[in-house]
C-alpha positions in Angstrom: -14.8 -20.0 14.4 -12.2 -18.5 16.9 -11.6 -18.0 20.5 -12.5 -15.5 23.1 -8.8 -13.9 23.7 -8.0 -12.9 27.4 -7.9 -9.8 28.8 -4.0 -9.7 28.5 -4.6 -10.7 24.7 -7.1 -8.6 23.8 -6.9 -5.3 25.8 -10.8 -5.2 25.8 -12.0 -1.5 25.4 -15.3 -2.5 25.8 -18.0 -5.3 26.3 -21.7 -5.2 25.1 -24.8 -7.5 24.5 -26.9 -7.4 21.9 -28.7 -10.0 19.3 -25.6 -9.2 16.6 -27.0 -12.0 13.9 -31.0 -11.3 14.4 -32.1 -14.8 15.7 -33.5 -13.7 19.4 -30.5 -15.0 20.9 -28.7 -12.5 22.8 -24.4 -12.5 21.8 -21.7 -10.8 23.4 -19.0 -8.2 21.7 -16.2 -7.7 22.4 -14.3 -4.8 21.5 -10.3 -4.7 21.1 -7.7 -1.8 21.9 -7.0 -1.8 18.6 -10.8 -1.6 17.6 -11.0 -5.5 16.4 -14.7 -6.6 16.4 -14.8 -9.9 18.0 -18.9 -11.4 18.5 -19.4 -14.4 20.5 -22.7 -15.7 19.3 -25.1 -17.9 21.4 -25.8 -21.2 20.0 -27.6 -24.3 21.6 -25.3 -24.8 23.7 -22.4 -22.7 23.7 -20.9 -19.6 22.2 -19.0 -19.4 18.3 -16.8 -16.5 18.5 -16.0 -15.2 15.1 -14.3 -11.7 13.8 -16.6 -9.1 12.3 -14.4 -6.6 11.5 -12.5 -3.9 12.9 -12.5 -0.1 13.5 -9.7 0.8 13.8 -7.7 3.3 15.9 -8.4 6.5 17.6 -12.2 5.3 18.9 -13.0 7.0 22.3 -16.2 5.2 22.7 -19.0 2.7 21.6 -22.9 2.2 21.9 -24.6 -1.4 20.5 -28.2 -1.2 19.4 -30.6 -1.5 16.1 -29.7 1.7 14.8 -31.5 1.2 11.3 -34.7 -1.0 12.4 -33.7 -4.5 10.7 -33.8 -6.5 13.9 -29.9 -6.6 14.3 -27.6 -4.9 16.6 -25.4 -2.7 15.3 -22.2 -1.1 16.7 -22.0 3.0 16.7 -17.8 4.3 17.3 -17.1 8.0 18.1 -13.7 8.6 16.9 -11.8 11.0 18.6 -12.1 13.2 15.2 -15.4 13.6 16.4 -16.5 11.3 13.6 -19.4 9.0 14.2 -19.2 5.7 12.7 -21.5 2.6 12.3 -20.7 -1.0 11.9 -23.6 -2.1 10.5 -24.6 -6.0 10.8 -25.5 -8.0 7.8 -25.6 -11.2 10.2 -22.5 -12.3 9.4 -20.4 -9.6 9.7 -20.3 -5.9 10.3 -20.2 -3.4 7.3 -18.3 0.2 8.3 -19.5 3.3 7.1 -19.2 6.8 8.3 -22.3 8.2 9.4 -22.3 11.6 11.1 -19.4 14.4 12.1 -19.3 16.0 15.3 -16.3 18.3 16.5 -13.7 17.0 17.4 -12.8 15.4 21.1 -10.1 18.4 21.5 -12.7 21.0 21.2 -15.8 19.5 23.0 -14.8 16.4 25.2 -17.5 14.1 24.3 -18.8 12.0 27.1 -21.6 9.8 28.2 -22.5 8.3 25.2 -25.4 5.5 25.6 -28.0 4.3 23.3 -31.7 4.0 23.6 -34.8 4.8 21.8 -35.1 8.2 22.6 -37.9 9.2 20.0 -40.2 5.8 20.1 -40.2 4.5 16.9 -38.4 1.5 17.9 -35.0 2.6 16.4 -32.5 2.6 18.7 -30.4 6.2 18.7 -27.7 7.7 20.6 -27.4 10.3 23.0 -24.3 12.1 23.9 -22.9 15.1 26.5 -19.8 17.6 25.4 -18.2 19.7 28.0 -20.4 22.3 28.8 -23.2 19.6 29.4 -25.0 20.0 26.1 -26.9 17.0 25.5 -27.4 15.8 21.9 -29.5 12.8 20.2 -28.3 10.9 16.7 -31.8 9.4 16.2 -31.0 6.0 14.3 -32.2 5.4 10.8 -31.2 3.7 7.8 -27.5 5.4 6.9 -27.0 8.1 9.4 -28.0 9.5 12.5 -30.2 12.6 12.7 -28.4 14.8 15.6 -30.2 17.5 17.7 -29.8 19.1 20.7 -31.7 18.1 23.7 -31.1 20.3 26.7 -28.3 21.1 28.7 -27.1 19.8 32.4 -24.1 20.4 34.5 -21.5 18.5 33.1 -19.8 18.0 36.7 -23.0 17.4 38.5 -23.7 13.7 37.9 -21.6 10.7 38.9 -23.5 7.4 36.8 -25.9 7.5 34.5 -29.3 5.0 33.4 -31.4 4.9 30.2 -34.5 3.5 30.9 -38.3 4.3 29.8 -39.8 5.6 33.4 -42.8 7.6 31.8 -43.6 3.9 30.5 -45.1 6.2 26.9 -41.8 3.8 24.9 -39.6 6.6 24.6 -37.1 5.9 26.5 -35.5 8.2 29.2 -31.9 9.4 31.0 -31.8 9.1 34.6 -28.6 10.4 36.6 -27.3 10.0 40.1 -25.3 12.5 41.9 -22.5 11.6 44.4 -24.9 12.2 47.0 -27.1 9.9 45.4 -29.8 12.4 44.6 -31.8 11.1 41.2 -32.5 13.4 38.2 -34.3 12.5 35.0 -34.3 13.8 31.9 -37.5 13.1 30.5 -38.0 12.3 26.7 -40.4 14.7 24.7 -42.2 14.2 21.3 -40.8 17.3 20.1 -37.2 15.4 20.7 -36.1 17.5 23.3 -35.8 16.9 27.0 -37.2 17.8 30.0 -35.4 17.5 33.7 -37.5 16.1 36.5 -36.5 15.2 39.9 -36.5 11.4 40.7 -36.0 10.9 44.2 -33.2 10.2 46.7 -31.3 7.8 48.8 -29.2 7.7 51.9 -25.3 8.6 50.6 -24.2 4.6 51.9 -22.9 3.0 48.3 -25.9 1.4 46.7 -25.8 -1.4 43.4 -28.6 -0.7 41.0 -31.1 -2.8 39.2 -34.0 -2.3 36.6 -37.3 -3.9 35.6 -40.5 -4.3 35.9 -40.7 -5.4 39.8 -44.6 -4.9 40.4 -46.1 -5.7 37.0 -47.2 -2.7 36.2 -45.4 -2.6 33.0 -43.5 0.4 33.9 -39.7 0.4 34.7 -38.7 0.4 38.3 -35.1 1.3 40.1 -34.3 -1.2 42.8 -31.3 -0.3 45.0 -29.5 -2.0 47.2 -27.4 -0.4 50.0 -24.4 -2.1 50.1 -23.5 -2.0 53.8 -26.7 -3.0 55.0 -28.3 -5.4 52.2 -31.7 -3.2 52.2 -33.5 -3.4 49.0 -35.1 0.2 48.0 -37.8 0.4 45.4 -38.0 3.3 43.6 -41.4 3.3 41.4 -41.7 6.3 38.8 -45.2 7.8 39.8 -46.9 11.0 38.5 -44.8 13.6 36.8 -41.9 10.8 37.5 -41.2 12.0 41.2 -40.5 8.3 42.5 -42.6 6.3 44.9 -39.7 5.2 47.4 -40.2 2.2 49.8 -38.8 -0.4 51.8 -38.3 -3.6 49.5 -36.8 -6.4 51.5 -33.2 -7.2 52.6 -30.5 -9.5 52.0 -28.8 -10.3 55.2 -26.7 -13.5 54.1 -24.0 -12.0 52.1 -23.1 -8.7 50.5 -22.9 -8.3 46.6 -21.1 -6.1 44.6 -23.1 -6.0 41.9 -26.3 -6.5 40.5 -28.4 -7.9 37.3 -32.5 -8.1 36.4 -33.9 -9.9 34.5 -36.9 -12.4 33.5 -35.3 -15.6 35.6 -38.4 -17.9 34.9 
């Protein structure tokens, strides 16, 4: 048992989702400045936050996701070392092990790290950009990641980033908006390389962005909402993932700031 500790207590680096215990019950991690693993996991009717370990210092970043295949989030850190690291859960608690070296921060500037399952085989992995835009997968499996490159991009170019599966074949897929909200994708092959596609654009007003399945076609949509004028934009992934783009109502009672999808009913 424990508390969730405030932001002034705790310093959170970082804040992820993920079923951390395997019982289809999504939790919430929080990670510390110091790299203290606190989980807060969903009961019947409310959250027991507990300690599952702790990485550490000198972590630059962190990805959640079932890296090994057992049904339980795990939690990957890249150290500024360029060491990879996985917290591993049991379902009670996380087990540390190194996994993977990379070079080090100094000499490549690692950024962009999400994780996904890049490869479909329902393994979650990582994927990762250094400073001259190389991309790089760690494809999950049982102790350590397999890393290879992917392709390369501009490494100044893009401004957010997405992983979704918009080819709908269950690898999943990196989609990147510019400043000017132009849409790029980097597709995932079965060879485990990527291939860049153009996705679409929108008009440069700020927009909030949401993802799911919005037509029931069982493929991944973009929805986006421009933020000055409440317009919803519906951006459906169509053949060789150039996106169908069209008018998909408007909120005209209020202006958000930010966005969620998911199933509501």
């Amino acid at each position: 048992m424990g508390n969730w500790l405030s932001s002034e207590e705790a310093n959170w680096q970082k804040v992820i989702t993920g079923d951390f215990n395997g019982d289809q019950r999504t939790d919430v991690l929080g990670i510390t400045n110091s790299g203290t693993l606190i989980v807060a996991l969903a009961g019947i009717n409310e959250f027991v936050v507990e300690t599952w370990g702790e990485f550490g210092d000198g972590f630059v970043d962190y990805v959640a996701g079932d890296f090994d295949g057992d049904g339980k989030f795990d939690v990957t850190g890249l150290h500024q070392s360029g060491n990879v690291w996985r917290a591993t859960s049991d379902g009670a608690s996380f087990q540390l092990k190194r996994t993977n070296g990379l070079a080090s921060m100094v000499s490549r500037d690692w950024r962009n790290m999400m994780a996904g399952d890049f490869n479909g085989d329902s393994i979650d992995d990582f994927i990762i950009q250094d400073n001259r835009g190389n991309w790089f997968i760690g494809d999950g499996g049982t102790d350590k990641f397999t890393v290879h490159f992917a392709n390369r991009w501009n490494p100044d170019a893009f401004a957010e980033f997405f992983v979704a599966d918009l080819s709908g074949d269950g690898r999943d897929d990196l989609l990147a908006r510019t400043h000017t909200n132009a849409f790029v994708c980097n597709e995932s092959l079965v060879s485990g390389r990527m291939f860049v596609r153009y996705f679409g654009k929108l008009s440069e007003d700020p927009h909030a962005f949401a993802f799911g399945d919005f037509t029931g076609d069982r493929r991944i949509e973009m929805a986006a909402l421009n933020l000055n004028t409440g317009a919803w934009t519906l951006m459906s992934p169509s053949e060789l993932l150039r996106a169908t783009i069209r008018p998909f109502g408007i909120w005209t009672s209020f202006q958000p700031t930010a966005t969620w999808a998911g199933r509501l009913d």
